[in-house]
C-alpha positions as CSV (number, residue, x, y, z in Angstrom):
1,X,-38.0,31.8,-27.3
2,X,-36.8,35.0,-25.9
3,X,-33.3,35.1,-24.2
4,X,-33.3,37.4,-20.9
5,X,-30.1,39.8,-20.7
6,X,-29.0,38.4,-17.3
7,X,-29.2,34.8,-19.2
8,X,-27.4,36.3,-21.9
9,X,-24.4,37.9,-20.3
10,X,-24.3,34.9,-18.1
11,X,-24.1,32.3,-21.0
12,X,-21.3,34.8,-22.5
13,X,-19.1,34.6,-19.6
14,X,-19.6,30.9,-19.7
15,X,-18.5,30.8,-23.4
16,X,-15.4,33.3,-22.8
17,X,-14.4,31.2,-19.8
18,X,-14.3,28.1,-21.4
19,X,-12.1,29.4,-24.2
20,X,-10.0,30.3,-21.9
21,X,-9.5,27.0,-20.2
22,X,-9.3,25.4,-23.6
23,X,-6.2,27.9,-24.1
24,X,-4.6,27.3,-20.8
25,X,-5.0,23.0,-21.2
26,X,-3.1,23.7,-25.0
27,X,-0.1,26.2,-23.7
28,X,-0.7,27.9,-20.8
29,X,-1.2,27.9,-16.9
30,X,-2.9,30.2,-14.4
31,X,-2.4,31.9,-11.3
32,X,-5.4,32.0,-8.6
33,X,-6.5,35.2,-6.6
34,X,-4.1,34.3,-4.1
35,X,-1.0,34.7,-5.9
36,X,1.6,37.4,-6.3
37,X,0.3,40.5,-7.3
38,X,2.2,40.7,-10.7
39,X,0.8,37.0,-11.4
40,X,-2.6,37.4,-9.8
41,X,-5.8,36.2,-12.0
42,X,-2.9,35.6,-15.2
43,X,-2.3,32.9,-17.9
44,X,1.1,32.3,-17.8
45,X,2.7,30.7,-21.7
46,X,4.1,27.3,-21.1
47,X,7.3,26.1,-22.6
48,X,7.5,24.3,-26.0
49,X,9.0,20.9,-24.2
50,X,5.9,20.9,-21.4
51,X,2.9,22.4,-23.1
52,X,0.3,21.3,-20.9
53,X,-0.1,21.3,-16.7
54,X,-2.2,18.4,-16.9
55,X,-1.0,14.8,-15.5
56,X,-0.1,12.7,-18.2
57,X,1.2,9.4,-17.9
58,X,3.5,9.4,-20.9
59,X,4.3,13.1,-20.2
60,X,7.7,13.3,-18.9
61,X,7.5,17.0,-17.5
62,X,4.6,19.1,-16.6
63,X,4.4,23.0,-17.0
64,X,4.7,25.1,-13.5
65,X,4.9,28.2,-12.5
66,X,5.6,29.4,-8.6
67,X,2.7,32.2,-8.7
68,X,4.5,33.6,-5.6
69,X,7.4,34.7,-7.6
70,X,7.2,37.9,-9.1
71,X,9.2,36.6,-11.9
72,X,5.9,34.8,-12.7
73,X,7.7,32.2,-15.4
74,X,6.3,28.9,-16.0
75,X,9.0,26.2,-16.3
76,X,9.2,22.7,-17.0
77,X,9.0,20.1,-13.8
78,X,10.1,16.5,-14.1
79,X,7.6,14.0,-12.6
80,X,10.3,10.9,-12.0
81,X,13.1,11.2,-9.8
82,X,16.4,11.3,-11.9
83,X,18.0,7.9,-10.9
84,X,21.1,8.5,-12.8
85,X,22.3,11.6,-10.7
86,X,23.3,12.9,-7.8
87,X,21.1,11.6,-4.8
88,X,19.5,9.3,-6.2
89,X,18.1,5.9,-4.2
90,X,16.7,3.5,-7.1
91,X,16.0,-0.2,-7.6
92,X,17.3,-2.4,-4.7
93,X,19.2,0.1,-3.7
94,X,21.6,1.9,-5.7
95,X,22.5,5.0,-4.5
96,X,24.5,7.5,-6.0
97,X,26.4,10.1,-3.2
98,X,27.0,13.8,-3.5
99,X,30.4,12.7,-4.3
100,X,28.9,10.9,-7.5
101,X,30.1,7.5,-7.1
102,X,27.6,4.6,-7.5
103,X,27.4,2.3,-4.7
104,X,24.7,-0.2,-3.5
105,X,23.7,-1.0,0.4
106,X,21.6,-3.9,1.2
107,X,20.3,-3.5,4.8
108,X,17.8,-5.8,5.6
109,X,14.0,-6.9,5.0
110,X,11.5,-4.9,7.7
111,X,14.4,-2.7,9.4
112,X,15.1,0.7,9.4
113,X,18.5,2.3,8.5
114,X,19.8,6.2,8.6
115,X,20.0,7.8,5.4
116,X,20.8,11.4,6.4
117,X,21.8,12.5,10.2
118,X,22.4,16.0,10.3
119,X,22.1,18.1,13.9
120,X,18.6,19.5,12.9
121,X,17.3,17.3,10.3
122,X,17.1,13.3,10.2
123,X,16.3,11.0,7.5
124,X,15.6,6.9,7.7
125,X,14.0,4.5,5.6
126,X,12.9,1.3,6.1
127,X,13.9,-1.5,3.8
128,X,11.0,-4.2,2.8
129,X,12.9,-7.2,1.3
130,X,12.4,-11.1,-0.3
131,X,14.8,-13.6,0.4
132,X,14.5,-17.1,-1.7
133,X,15.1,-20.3,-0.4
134,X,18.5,-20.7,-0.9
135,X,19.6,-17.3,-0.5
136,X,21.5,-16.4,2.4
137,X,20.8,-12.5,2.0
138,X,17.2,-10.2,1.1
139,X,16.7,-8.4,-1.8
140,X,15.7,-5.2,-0.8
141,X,14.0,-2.3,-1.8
142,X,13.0,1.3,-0.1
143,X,9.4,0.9,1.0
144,X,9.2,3.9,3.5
145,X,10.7,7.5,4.7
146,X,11.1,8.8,8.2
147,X,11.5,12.8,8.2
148,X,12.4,14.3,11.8
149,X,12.8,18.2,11.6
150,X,12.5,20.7,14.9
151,X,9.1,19.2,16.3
152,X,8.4,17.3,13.3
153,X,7.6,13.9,12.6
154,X,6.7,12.8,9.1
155,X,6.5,9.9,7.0
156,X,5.9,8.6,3.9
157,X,5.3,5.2,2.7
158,X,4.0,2.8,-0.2
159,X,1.7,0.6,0.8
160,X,1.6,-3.6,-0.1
161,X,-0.1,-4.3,-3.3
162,X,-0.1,-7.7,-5.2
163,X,-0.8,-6.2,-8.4
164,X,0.8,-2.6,-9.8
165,X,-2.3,0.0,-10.8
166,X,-0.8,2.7,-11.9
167,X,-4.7,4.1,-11.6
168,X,-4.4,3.7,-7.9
169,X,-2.0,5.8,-5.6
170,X,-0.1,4.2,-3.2
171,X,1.1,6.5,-1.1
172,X,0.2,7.2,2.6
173,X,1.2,9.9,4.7
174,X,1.4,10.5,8.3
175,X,2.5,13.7,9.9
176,X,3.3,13.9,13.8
177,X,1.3,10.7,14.5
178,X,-1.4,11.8,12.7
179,X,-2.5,10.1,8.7
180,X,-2.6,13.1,6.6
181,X,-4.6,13.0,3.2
182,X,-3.3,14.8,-0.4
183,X,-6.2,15.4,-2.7
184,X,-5.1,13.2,-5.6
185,X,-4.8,16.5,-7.9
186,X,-1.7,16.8,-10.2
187,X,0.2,20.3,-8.6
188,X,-1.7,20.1,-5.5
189,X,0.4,21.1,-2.5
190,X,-0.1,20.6,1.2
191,X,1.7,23.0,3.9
192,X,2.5,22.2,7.6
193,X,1.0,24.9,9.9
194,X,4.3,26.7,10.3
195,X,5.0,26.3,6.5
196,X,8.3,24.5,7.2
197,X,7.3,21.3,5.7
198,X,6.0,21.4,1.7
199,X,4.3,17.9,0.0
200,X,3.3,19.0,-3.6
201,X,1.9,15.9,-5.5
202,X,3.8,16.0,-9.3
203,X,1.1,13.9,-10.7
204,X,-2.4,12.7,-10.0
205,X,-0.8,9.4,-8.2
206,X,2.3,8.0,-6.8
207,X,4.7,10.9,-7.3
208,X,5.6,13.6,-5.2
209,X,8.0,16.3,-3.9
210,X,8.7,17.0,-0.3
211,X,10.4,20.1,0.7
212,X,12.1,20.7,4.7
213,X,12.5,24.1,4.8
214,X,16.2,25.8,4.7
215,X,16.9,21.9,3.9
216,X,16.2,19.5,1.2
217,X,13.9,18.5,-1.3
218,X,13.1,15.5,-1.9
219,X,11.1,13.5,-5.2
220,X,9.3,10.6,-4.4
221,X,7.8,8.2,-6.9
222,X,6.3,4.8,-6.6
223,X,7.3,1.9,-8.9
224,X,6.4,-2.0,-9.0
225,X,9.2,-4.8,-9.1
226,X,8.2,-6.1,-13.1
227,X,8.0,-9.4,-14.2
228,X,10.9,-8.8,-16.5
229,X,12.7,-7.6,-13.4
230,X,12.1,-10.5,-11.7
231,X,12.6,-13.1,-14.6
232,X,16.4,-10.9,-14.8
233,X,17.4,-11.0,-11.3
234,X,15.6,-14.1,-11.0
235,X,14.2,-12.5,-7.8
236,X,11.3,-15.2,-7.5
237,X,9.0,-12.9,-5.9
238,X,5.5,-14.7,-4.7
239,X,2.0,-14.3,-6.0
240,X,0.7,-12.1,-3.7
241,X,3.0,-9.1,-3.4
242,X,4.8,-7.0,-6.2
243,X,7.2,-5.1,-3.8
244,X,5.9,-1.5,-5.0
245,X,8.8,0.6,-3.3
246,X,10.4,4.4,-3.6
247,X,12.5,6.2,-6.0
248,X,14.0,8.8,-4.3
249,X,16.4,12.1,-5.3
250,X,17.7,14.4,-2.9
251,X,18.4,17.8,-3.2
252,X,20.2,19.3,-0.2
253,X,20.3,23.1,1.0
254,X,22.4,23.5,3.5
255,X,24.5,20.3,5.3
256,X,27.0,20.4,8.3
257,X,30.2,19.7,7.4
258,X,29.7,16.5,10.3
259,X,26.8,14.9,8.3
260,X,26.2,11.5,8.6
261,X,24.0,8.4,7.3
262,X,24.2,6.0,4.1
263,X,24.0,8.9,1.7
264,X,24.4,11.9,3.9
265,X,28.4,11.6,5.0
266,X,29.2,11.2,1.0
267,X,28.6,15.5,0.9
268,X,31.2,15.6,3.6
269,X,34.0,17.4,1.8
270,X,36.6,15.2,3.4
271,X,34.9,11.7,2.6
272,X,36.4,8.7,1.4
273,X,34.1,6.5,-0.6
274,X,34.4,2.8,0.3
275,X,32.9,2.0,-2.6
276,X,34.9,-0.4,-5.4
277,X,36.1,1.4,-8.3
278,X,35.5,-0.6,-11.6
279,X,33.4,-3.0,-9.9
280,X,30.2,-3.5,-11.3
281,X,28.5,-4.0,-8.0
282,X,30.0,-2.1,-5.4
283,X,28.3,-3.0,-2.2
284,X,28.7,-0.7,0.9
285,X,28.6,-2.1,4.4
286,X,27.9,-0.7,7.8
287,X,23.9,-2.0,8.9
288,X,25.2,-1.9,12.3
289,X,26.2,1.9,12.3
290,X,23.2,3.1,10.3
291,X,20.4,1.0,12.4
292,X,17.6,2.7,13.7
293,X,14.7,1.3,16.1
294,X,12.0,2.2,14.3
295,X,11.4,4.9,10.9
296,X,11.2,7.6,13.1
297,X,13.7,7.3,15.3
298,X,17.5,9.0,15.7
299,X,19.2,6.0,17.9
300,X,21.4,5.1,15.4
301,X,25.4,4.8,16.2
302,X,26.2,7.5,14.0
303,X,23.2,9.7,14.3
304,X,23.4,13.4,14.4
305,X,19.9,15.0,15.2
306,X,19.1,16.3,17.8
307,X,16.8,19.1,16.8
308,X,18.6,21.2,17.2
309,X,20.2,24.3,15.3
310,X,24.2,23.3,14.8
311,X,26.6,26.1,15.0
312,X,29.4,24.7,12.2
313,X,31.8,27.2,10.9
314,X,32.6,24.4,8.5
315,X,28.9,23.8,7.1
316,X,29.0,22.5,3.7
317,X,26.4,25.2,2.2
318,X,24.8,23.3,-0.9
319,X,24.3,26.6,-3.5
320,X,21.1,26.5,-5.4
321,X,23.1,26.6,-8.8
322,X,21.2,24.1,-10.2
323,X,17.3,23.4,-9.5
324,X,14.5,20.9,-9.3
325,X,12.9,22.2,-12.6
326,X,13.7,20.4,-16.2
327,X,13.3,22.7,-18.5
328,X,16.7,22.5,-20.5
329,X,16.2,20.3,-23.7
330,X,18.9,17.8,-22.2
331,X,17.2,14.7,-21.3
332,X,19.8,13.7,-18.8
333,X,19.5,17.0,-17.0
334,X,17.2,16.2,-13.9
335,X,16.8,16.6,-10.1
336,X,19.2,17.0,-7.7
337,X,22.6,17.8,-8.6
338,X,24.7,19.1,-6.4
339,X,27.7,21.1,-7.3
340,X,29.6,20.3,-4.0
341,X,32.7,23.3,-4.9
């Protein structure tokens, strides 16, 4: 059987192409049509620690590269917030400040508290919670995030589950009262119409990265309450609901020197921890100064926002000394550290 040229050429393309993908799943990543012009149409080499851009769940860090950069170097992204570092809000909550001193705030079950209140950015979360019979407080975890930013409302949450399925994502989005759907694509990333507002997913499901502009970035990642959790804390949680919830690092830009909230007023230069040293659970109080109405409200007796810009000779500008990426070799490097001086 004869082979036309057209079918030919066409089935050589096909071949080359596929090499190509084969090399850039084993080592490499690409840039689209749409990138820089220095990294337009290229295969970029990965680093040795994250070979692959593909979403693995036993791969710790993916390869990336910002194809608007004309620096056009791929780097090593962690997937997991770092709950060891700076701006870090883990397990039921433990939060570590910009000051770096661990401290834990309860809240409440189905309320919402201020995290960050800054004039032109404003941060809540709402605590989901189990209290046992017997127990005269919750245990609480962070289910959901409340972003107001100029004329922006967004959220994020994890919705109830009974069972953890790590092959299901449990994410949902809304943005300015509207649900707002991420293709479930490892790398994908969604803009806002006015670009000031960046959700890139860092894996298929479950983990993400949420940029405000000029402000912070923030990595999201969705985690169950274990069975040997429970059995350890003896949390006796019921049948039908394994309290998925957040772990959540912040990265701050730029942060008046007035900030405010839970985690927020621990980058104020002049701030006193109330935190317990040598305790080995220092609880922080103060649900009545950090209550909010609702996740997307700024009601709170502390709260800053107003959306608008604050003039602040004494702003306490965050320097991007330090980055998002993981590409050092050190496994405790991580997201979100925050060299305050």
């Amino acid at each position: 059987m004869e082979i036309s040229r057209t079918s030919l050429v066409v089935i050589i393309i096909s071949v080359v192409s596929c090499l190509l993908q084969v090399k850039a799943w084993h080592g490499q990543t690409y840039c689209g049509g749409n990138a820089h012009p220095r990294c337009q149409l290229q295969y970029i080499d990965c680093p040795d620690e994250c070979p692959t851009d593909f979403d693995s769940y036993s791969q710790k860090k993916l390869c990336w590269v910002d194809c608007f950069n004309p620096l056009c170097m791929a780097v090593c992204r962690g997937v997991k917030p770092n709950c060891e570092s700076y701006g870090a809000v883990c397990l039921d909550p433990r939060f570590i400040g910009g000051d770096g001193i661990v401290f834990y705030f309860h809240g409440k079950s189905n309320e919402h508290f201020s995290l960050v209140s800054d004039h032109d950015v404003q941060i809540n979360a709402r605590f989901t919670g189990h209290r046992p019979v017997g127990r005269s407080r919750d245990f609480t975890w962070i289910q959901a995030l409340g972003f107001l930013f100029n004329t922006h409302k967004f959220s994020l949450e994890r919705t109830k589950v009974a069972t953890w399925d790590s092959e299901v994502d449990h994410l949902r989005f809304t943005i300015d009262g509207q649900d707002l759907v991420i293709p479930e694509k490892a790398l994908f990333t969604w803009y806002s119409s006015d670009k000031e507002i960046k959700i890139e997913r860092l894996t298929q499901k479950n983990s993400v990265i949420v940029t405000i502009k000029d402000k912070a970035e923030i990595m999201v990642n969705v985690v169950p309450v274990t069975k040997e959790d429970d059995r350890i804390h003896n949390y006796r949680l019921p049948e039908d609901d394994c309290f998925a919830h957040l772990e959540v690092q912040f990265k701050f830009i730029n942060l008046s020197s007035k900030v405010d909230g839970i985690l927020g007023r621990t980058y104020r230069p002049d701030f006193k921890n109330p935190a317990k040293p040598g305790v080995a659970m220092p609880v922080v109080g103060g649900e009545d100064s950090f209550r909010t109405s609702s996740l997307l409200s700024h009601d709170c007796k502390t709260c800053l926002f107003s959306g608008e810009l604050a003039i602040d000779s004494g702003s306490v500008k965050v320097k991007n000394e330090y980055t998002l990426l993981d590409c050092t070799r050190v496994a405790s490097s991580g997201y979100g550290i925050v060299c305050r001086k």
